[in-house]
C-alpha positions as CSV (number, residue, x, y, z in Angstrom):
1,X,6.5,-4.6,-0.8
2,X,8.4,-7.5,-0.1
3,X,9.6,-8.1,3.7
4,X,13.6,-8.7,1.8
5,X,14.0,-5.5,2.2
6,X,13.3,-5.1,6.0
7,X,15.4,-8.3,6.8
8,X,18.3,-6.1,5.3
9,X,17.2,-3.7,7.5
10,X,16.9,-0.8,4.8
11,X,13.3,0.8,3.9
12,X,12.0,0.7,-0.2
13,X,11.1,4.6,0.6
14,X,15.0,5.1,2.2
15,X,16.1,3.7,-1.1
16,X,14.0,5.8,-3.1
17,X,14.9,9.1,-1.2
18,X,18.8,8.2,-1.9
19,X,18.0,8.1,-5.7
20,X,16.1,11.1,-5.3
21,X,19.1,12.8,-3.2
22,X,21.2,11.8,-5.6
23,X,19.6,13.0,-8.7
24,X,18.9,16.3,-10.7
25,X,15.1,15.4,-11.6
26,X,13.3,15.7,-8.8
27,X,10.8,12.5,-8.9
28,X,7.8,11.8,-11.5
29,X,4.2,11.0,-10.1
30,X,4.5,7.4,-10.6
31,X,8.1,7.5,-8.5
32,X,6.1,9.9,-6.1
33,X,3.4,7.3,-5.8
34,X,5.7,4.1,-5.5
35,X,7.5,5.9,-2.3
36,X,3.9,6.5,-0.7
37,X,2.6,3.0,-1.3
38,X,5.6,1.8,0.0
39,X,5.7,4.1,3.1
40,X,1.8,3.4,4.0
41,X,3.3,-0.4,4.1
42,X,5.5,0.7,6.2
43,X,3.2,2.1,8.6
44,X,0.5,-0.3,8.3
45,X,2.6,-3.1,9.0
46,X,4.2,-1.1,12.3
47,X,0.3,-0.7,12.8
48,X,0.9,2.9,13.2
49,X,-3.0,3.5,12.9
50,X,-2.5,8.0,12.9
51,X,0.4,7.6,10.2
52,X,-1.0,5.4,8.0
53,X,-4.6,7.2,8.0
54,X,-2.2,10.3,6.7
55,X,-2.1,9.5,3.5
56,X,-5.9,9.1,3.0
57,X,-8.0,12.3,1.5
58,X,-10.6,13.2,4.4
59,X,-13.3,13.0,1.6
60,X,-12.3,9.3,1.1
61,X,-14.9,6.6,-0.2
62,X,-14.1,3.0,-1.3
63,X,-16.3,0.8,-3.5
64,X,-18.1,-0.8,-0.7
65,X,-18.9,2.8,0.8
66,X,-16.7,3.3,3.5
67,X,-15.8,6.7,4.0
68,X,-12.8,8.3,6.0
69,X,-14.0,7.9,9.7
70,X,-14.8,3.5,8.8
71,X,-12.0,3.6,6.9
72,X,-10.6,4.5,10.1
73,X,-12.4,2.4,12.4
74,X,-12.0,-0.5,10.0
75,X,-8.0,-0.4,10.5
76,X,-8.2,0.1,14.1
77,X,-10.3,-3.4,14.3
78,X,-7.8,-5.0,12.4
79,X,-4.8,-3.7,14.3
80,X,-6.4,-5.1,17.5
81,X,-7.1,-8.6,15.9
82,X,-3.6,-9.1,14.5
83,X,-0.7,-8.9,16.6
84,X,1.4,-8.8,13.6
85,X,1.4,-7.7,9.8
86,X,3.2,-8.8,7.3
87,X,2.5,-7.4,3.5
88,X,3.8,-8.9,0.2
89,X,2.3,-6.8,-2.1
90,X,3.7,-5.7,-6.0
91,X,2.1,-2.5,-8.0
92,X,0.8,-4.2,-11.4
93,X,-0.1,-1.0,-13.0
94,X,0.3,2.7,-12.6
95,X,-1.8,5.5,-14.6
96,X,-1.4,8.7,-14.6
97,X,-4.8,10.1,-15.4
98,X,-4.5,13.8,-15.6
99,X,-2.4,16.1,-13.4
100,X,-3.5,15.5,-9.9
101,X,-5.4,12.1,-10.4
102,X,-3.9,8.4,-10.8
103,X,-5.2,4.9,-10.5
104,X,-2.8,2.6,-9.5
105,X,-3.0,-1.9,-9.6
106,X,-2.1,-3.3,-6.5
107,X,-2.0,-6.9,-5.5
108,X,-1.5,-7.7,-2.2
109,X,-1.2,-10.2,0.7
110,X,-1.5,-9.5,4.4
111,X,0.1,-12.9,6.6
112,X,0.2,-12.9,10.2
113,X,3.7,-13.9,10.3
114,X,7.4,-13.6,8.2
115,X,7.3,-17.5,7.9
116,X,3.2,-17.2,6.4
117,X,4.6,-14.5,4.1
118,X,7.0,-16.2,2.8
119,X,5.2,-19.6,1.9
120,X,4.5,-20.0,-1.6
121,X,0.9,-18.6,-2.9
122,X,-0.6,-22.0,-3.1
123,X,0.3,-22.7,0.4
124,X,-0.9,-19.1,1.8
125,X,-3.6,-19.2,4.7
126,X,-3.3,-14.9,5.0
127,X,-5.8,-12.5,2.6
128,X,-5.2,-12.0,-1.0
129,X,-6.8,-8.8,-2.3
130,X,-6.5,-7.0,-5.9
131,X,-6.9,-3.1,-4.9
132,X,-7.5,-0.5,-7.5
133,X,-6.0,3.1,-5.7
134,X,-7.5,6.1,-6.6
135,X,-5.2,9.0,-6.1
136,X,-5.6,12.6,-5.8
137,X,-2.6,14.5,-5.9
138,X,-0.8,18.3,-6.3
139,X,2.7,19.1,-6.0
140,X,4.0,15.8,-5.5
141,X,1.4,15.5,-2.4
142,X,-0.4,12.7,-3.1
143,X,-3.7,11.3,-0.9
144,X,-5.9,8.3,-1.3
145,X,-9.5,9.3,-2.5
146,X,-10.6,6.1,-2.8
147,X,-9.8,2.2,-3.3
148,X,-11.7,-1.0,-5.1
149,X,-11.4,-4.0,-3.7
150,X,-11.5,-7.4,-3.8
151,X,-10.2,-10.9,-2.4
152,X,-8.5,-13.6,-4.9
153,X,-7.5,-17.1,-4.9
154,X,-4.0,-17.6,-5.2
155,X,-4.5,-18.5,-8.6
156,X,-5.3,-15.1,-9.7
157,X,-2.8,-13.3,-7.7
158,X,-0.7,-11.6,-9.7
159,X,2.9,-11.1,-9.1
């Protein structure tokens, strides 16, 4: 999600919960699965290593065969070799597969700094990725199972 939000000092999942609070329909998958992509941002960026592995399935695999444990070990690494984490990501596409399963489009940049985040694409020095989240869910409890992945050029970024 964008860091806008953050300078305001209110969180994209805060504002979601208020809707929530505020309404008779108690939220669809893809509002379930907005809220948890943008809470895992959350924690990510606070590199809250514990929180943010929460909301990965222990029988997690990616496409370049990581499983839970490197998953883990992988974000540890990272949170030691960046002080700070900023991500500008948007959610392209979300599908509802069948109940309990969802892939959802995610293209997203990770800067070192507010200032890198908020250069324009063509002058970005952070990672640009394209993820494809696969998501396991019942009851509104939604885990990542899995993720594809992939860097782009600011050309293909998508927002």
């Amino acid at each position: 999600m964008s860091n806008r939000g953050w300078k305001l000092g209110i969180s994209p999942f805060l504002i979601l919960l208020l809707i929530w609070g505020c309404s008779d329909q108690p939220p669809t998958p893809e509002q379930q699965l907005r809220a948890l992509i943008a809470e895992a941002e959350t924690h990510l960026e606070a590199r809250d290593l514990s929180a943010a592995m929460a909301f990965v399935d222990p029988a997690y695999r990616d496409s370049h065969g990581r499983d839970y444990r490197q998953l883990r070990a992988m974000l540890a690494g990272y949170f030691l070799r960046h002080g700070s984490i900023h991500i500008l990501s948007r959610i392209k596409h979300i599908e509802i597969k069948t109940t309990g399963d969802a892939q959802v489009l995610v293209y997203a940049g990770l800067a070192g700094s507010p200032e890198e985040a908020a250069k324009p694409l063509s002058q970005w020095r952070g990672d640009l990725l394209r993820l494809q989240f696969h998501f396991v869910g019942d009851e509104g409890e939604w885990l990542l199972k899995g993720v594809e992945w992939r860097r782009v050029r600011p050309e293909d970024f998508i927002l």
